[in-house]
C-alpha positions, 0 to 999 in steps of 0.5 A, spaced: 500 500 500 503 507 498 499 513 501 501 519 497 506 524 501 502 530 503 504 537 498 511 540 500 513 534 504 521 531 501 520 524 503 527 520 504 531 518 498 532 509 500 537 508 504 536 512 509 533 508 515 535 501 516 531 495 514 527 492 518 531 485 516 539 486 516 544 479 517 548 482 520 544 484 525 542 478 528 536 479 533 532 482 526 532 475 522 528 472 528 523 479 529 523 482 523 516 481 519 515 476 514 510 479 510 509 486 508 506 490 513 499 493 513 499 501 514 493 504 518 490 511 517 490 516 522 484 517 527 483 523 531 486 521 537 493 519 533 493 526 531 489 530 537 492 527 542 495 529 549 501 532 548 506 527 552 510 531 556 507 530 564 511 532 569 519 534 568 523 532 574 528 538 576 533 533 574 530 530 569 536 533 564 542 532 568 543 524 569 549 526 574 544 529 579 539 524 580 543 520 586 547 522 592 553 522 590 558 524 583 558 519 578 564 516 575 566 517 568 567 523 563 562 528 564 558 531 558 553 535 555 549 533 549 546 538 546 542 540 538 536 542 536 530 537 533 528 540 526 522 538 520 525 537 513 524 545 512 529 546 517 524 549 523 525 548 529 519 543 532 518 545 540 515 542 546 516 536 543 518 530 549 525 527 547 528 522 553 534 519 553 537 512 556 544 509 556 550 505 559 555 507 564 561 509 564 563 502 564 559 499 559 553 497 563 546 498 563 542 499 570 538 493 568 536 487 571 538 483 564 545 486 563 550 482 567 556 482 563 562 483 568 563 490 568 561 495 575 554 497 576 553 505 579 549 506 584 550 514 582 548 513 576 541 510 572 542 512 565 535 515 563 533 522 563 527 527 558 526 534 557 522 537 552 524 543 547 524 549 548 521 554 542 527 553 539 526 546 538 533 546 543 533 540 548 540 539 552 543 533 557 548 533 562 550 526 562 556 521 563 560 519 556 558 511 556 562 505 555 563 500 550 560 494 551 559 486 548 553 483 546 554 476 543 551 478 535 558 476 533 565 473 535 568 480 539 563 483 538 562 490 541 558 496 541 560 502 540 559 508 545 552 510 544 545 514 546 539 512 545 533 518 544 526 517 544 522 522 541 514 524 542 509 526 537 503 528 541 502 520 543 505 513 543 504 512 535 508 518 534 514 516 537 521 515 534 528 512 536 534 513 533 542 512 537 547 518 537 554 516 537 561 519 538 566 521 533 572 517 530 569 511 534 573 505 533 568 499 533 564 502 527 567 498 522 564 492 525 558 494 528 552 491 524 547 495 527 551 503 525 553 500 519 545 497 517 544 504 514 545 503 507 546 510 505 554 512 508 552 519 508 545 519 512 550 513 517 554 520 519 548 523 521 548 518 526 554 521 529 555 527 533 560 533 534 564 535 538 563 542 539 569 545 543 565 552 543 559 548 548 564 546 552 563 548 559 570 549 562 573 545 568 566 541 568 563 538 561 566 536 555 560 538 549 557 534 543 552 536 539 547 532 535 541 535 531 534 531 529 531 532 523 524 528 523 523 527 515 525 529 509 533 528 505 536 531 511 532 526 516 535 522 521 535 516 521 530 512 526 530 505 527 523 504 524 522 507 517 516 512 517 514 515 511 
């Protein structure tokens, strides 16, 4: 089924986002779908909804405040703007955040590999942009880590965002990276986007302007929602 794109709007040429079955990426061959799936349309509550935002804790949006004591690891801010394909900035939009600790491990019952949990830091964080559509974190710099898709297999450091539209049906995820990372050339999940250029804009920068003296290194990371620009997400949405 295709349903025509609306006036104006630049969809994403192929390659863009990740296909839903990638061999390398090992977990897809078993959960990605076999059968094309069937596209709904949109009710009024998809579109009308209750804007997802609720209530911002005060430290929502500084991951190294939310316990008693200082985290271990390399203090940053990660900091941008989300943007439509136009270029305009998309406020009041909810964009959540969750990540490994320094080590490379996940606050998470499942995650047992033996790397050192901290107990002054969870790794999960949300704020929601301002009219400009600026959003910005105050976080630890994560680890690496082994996930077992393949033999010495290791992700490379990486935060995974979450972003809202006005309800659970408008959400996208995509996963920022660091720049010169040097597990990208093995890991299957960066590399499961086809088109080298939209695989970039996966990658954050570092922005030494930004950076906050004696405290914060600082990396910038845009998100644009569509068009030839748009980041990619871990589902296509077109």
């Amino acid at each position: 089924m295709t349903i025509p794109h609306p006036a104006g709007y630049r969809p994403a040429p192929d390659g863009n986002h990740p296909p839903l079955l990638s061999e390398g990426y090992r977990s897809t061959v078993l959960r990605a779908p076999s059968q094309a799936p069937v596209v709904l349309r949109h009710r009024l509550t998809e579109v009308t909804g209750p804007l997802l935002t609720g209530d911002i804790g005060p430290n929502d949006h500084d991951l190294t405040a939310q316990h008693d004591g200082e985290p271990i690891g390399q203090r940053i801010v990660v900091f941008g703007r989300v943007l439509d394909s136009d270029g305009r900035a998309v406020p009041n939009t909810l964009v959540e955040v969750w990540q490994a600790n320094a080590a490379g491990r996940y606050a998470h019952a499942r995650d047992n590999w033996p790397a050192p949990l901290d107990p002054n830091f969870t790794g999960g964080g949300r704020v929601v942009t301002d009219a400009q559509g600026n959003y910005s974190f105050t976080t630890i710099k994560p680890g690496a880590y082994p996930w077992g898709n393949h033999h010495n297999a290791w992700r490379p450091a990486h935060i995974h965002l979450s972003l809202f539209g006005r309800s659970f049906t408008q959400r996208l995820v995509t996963q920022m990276y660091f720049p010169d990372d040097p597990l990208f050339a093995q890991d299957p999940i960066f590399n499961s986007v086809p088109d080298p250029a939209a695989r970039q804009r996966l990658v954050s920068t570092f922005d030494l302007e930004a950076t906050r003296p004696e405290w914060a290194l600082a990396y910038r990371f845009d998100v644009v929602l569509r068009g030839r620009e748009q980041t990619p997400f871990e589902e296509p949405h077109e």
